[in-house]
ChimeraX commands (.cxc) that place a marker at each C-alpha (Angstrom):
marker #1 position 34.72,56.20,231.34 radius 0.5
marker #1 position 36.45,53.96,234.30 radius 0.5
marker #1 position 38.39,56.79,235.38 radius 0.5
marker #1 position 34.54,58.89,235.69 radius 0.5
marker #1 position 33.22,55.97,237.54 radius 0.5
marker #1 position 36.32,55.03,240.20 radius 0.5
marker #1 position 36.10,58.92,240.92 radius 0.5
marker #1 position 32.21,59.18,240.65 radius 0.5
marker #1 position 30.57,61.68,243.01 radius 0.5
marker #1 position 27.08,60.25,243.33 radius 0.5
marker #1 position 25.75,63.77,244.97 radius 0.5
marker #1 position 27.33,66.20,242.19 radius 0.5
marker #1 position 25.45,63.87,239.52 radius 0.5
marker #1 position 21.99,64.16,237.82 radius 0.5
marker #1 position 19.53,61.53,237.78 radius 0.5
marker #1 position 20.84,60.99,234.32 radius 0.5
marker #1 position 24.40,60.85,235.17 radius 0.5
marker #1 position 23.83,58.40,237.97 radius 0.5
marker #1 position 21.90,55.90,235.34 radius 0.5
marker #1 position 24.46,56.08,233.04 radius 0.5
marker #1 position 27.45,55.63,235.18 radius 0.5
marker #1 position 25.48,52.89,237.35 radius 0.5
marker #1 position 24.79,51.39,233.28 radius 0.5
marker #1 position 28.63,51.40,232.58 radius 0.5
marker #1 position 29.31,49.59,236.60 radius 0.5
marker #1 position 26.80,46.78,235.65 radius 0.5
marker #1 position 28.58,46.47,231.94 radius 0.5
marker #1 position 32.30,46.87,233.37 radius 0.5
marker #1 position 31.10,44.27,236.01 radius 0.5
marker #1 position 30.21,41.47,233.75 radius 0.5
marker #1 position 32.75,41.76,231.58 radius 0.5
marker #1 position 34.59,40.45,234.06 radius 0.5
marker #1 position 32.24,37.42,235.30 radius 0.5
marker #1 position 32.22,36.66,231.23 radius 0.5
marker #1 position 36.07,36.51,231.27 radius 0.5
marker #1 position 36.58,35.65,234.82 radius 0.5
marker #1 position 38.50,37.85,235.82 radius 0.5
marker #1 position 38.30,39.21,239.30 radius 0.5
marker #1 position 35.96,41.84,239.79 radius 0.5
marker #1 position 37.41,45.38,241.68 radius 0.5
marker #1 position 36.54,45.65,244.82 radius 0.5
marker #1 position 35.32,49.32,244.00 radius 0.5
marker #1 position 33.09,48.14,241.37 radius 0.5
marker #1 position 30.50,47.09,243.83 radius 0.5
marker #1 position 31.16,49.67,246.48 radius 0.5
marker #1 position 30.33,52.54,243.66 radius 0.5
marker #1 position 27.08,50.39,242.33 radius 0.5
marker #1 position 25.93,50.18,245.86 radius 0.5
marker #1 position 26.32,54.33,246.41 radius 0.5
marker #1 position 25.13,55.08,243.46 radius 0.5
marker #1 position 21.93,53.07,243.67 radius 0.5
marker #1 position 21.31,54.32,247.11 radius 0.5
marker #1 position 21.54,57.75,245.06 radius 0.5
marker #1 position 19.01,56.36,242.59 radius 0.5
marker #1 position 16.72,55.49,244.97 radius 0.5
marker #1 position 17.22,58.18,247.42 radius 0.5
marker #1 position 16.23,60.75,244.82 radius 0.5
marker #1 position 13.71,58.51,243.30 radius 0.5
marker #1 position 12.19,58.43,246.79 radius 0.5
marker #1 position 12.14,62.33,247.19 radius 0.5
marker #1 position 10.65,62.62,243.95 radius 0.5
marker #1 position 7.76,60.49,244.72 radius 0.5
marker #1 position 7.46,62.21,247.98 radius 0.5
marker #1 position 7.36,65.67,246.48 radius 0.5
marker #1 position 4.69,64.35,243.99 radius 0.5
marker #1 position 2.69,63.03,246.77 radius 0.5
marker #1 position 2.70,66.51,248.50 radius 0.5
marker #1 position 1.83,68.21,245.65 radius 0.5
marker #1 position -0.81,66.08,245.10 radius 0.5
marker #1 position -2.14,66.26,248.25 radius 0.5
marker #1 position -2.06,70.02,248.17 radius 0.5
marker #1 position -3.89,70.29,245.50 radius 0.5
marker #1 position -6.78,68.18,246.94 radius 0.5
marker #1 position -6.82,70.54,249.56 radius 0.5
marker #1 position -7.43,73.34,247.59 radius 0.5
marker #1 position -10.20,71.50,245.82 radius 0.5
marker #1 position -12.32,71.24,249.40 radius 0.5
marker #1 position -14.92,73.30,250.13 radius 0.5
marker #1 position -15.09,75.83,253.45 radius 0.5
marker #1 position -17.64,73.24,255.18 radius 0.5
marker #1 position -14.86,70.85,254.83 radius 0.5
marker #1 position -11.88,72.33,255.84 radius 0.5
marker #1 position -14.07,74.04,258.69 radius 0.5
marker #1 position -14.93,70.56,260.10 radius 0.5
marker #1 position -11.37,69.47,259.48 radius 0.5
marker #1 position -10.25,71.85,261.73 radius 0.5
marker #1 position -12.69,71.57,264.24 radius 0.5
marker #1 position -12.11,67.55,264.28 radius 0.5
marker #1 position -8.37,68.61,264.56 radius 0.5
marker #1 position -8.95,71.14,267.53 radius 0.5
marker #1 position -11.05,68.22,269.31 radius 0.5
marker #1 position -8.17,65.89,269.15 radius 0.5
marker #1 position -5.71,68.56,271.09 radius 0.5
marker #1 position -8.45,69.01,273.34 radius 0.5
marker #1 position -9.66,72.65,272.57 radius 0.5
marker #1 position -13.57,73.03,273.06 radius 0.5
marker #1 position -15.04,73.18,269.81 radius 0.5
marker #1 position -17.39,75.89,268.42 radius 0.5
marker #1 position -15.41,78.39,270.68 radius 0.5
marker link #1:1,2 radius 0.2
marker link #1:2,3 radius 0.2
marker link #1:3,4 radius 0.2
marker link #1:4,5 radius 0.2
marker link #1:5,6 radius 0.2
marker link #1:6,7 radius 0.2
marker link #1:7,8 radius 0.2
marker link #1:8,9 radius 0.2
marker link #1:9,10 radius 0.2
marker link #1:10,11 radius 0.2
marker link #1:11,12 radius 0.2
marker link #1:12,13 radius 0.2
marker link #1:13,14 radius 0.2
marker link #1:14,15 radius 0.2
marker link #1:15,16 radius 0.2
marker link #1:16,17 radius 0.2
marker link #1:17,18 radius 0.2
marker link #1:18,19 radius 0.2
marker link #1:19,20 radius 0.2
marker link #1:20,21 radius 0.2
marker link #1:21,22 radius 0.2
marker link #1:22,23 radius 0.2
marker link #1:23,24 radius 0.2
marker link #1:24,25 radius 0.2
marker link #1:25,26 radius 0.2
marker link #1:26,27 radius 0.2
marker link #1:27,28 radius 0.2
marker link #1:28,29 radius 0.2
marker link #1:29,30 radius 0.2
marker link #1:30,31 radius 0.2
marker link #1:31,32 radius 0.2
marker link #1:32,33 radius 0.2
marker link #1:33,34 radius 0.2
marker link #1:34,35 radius 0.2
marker link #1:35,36 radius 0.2
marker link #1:36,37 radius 0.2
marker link #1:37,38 radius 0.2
marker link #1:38,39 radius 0.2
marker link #1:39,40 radius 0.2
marker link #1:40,41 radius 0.2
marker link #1:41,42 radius 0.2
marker link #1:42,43 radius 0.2
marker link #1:43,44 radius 0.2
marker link #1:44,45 radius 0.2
marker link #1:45,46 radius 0.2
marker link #1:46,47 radius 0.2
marker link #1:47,48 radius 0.2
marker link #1:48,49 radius 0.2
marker link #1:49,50 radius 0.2
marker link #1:50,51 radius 0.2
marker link #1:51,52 radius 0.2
marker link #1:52,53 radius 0.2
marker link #1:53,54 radius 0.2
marker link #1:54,55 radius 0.2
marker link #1:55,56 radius 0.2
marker link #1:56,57 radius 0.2
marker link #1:57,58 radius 0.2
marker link #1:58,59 radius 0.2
marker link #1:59,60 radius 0.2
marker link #1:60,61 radius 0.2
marker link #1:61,62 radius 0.2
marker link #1:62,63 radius 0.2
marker link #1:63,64 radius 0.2
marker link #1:64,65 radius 0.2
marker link #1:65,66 radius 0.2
marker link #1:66,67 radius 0.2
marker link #1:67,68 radius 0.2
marker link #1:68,69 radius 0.2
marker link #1:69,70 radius 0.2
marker link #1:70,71 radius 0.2
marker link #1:71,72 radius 0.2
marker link #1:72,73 radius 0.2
marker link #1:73,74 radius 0.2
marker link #1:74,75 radius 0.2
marker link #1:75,76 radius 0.2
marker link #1:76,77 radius 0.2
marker link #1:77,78 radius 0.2
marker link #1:78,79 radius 0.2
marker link #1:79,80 radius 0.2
marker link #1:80,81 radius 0.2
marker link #1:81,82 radius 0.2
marker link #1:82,83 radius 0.2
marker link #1:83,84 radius 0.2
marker link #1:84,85 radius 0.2
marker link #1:85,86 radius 0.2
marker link #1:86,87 radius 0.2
marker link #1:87,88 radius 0.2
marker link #1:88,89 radius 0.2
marker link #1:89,90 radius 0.2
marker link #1:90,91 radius 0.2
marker link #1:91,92 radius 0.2
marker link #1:92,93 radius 0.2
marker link #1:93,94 radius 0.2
marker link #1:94,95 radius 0.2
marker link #1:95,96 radius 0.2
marker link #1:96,97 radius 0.2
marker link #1:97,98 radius 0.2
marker link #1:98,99 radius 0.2
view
């Protein structure tokens, strides 16, 4: 398992992959605090990438759920509404409305 994490590439990895290697940093980390021995240098400098990774894809997820989301609250509108959206939207650029 060290030899997986010193050569870890956070972008080849699934969400699940990233946990557990980022699980197996944070254990191989303080191991050494308990026994105080000094701590790799490239122990933090793979947690750090690999919870930007998390969070990165964590991030899009949310995003992606968000659009979805908001997608599908468009589709619940009725024409009324999405006619006056798009009139309020033409007004905004500047385009005479009703035309």
């Amino acid at each position: 398992m060290l030899e997986n994490f010193k050569k870890f590439n956070a972008e080849a990895a699934d969400l699940d992959e990233l946990v557990e290697v980022a699980t197996f940093g944070r254990q191989f980390r303080a191991e050494h605090e308990a026994l105080n021995v000094p701590i790799p240098e490239y122990v933090d400098d793979n947690l750090r990438v690999i919870r930007r990774e998390i969070d990165a894809r964590l991030a899009d997820k949310r995003a992606a759920r968000v659009r979805e989301l908001k997608a599908q609250r468009e589709g619940l509108k009725t024409a009324s509404e999405r006619r006056e959206a798009i009139e309020k939207e033409l007004a905004a650029l500047g385009e005479p409305v009703g035309v």
